[in-house]
N, C-alpha and C positions, 0 to 999 in steps of 0.2 A: 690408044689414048695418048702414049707418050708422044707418038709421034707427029699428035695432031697439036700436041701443048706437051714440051720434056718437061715444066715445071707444073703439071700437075698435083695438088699432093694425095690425092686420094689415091693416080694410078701409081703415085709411088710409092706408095702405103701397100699397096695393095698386091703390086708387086714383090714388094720384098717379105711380104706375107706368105706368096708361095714359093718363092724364094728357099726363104725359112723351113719349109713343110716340104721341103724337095730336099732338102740337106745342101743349099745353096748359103751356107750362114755369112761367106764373104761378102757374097755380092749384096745379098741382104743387108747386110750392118751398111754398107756404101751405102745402097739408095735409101735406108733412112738417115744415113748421115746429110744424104744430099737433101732430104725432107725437112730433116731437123732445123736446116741451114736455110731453109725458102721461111719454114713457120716454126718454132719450138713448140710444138702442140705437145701436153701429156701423154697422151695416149701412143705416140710415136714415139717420143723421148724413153718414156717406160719400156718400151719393144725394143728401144735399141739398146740400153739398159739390159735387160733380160739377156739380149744374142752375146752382147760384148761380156755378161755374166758367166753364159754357158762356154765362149770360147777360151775363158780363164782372165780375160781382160777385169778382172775385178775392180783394177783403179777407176778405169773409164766407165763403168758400170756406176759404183757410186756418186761420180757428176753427173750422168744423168739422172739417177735416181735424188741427188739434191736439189737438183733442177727443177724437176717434178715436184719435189715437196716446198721447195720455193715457193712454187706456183702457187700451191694451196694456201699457203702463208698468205701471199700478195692478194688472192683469190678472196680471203677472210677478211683481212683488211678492208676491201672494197666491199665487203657485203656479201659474197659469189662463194656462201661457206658449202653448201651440199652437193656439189660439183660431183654426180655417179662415178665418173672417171676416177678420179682423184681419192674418193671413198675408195674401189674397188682395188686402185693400185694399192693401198695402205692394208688392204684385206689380205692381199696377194703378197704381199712383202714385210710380214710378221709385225702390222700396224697395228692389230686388232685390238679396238679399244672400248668401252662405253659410249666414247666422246664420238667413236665412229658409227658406232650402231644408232647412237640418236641420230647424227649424221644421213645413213641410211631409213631413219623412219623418217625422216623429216623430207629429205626426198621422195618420199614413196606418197605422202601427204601430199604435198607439192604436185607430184602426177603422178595417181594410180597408175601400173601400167604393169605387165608380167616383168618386168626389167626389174621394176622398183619393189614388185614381193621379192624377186631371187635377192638383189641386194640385200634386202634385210635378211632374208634366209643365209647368206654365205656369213654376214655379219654374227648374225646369230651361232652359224655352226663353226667359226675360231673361236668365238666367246666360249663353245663347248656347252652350247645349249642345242642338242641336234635337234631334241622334243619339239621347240618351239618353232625352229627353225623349217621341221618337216610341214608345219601348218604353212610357212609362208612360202616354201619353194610348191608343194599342193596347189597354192593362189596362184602364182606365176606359168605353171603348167596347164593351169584350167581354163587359160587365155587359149589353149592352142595350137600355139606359136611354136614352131618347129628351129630353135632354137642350141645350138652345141653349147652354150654357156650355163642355159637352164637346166638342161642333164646332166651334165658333168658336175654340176653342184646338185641336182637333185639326187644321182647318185652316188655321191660324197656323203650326203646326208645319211642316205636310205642302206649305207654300209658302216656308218657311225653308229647308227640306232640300230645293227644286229641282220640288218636284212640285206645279208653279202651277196645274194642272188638274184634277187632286183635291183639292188645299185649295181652291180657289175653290168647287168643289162644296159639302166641307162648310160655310164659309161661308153660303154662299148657305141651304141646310138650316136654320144656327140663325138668318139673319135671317127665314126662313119663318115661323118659331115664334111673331113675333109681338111682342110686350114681355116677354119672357122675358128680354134682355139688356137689363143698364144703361144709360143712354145714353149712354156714353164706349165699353163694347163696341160698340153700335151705332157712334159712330162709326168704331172701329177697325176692327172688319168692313165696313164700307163702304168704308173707307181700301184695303183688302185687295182688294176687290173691282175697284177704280178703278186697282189694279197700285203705289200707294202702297204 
């Protein structure tokens, strides 16, 4: 894909996705930098954010991650408040708020969808309500949907609530998947898996 369009951003997203998940982190951090610079999109800013976090790059991590919550700023402002991205990075990066999980139900209002139960389910289980949250990550599972995002918070949940032997499963399930999870989920499901 690069080669038929180099400024693709999905094939460059997408690339330094497995990048990332090959233990390619240099090249990775470049071609979302190169990403970053075509579109500042969230969801890319956050990833690059996250790699230049894990490489010890801590300063450059936090511009991205200000960037990002720029966004959500500018985002609210204009109306564009329940933004899953944007919820999920704040979930992910010690944001967990009230103000989020309305956030997240209000998305899920907006459009049912297995995405928008796990949202409220992840929301729910920072909040340290795993009880309620196993009802919504149950909803988002019963879509189907073959999903590394939905198991690895399903079984986050399902080892919160006592059940170390089914959440490890589904663990173990979305690290199968492959680079399907970011590389902070990967760490966190590996954390999970090591009884962390």
């Amino acid at each position: 894909a690069l080669a038929a369009r180099p400024d693709d951003l999905a094939a460059l997203v997408g690339l330094a996705r497995v990048d990332a998940f090959d233990g390619r982190t240099a090249a990775a951090i470049a071609g979302l930098e190169r990403a970053a610079a075509i579109a500042p999109q969230p969801e890319t800013l956050a990833l690059l954010g996250d790699l230049q976090a894990m490489s010890g790059d801590r300063a450059a991590a936090a511009r991205q991650y200000a960037t990002v919550r720029l966004t959500a700023t500018l985002g609210a402002l204009d109306g564009v408040v329940y933004d899953r991205q944007l919820i999920l990075f704040e979930l992910d990066h010690d944001g967990a708020t009230e103000d989020v999980l309305a956030g997240a139900q209000a998305a899920l209002v907006a459009r049912a969808d297995a995405a928008g139960h796990d949202l409220v389910a992840w929301a729910l289980h920072r909040l340290g309500r795993s009880d309620e949250a196993a009802r919504e990550s149950d909803a988002a599972r019963a879509s189907g949907l073959v999903d590394a995002r939905i198991l690895y918070h399903a079984g986050a949940i399902a080892i919160a609530r006592g059940d170390v032997g089914g959440g490890r499963a589904l663990v173990r399930q979305a690290l199968d998947l492959g680079p399907a999870l970011d590389p902070l989920e990967r760490l966190a499901a590996e954390a999970l898996l090591a009884g962390g």
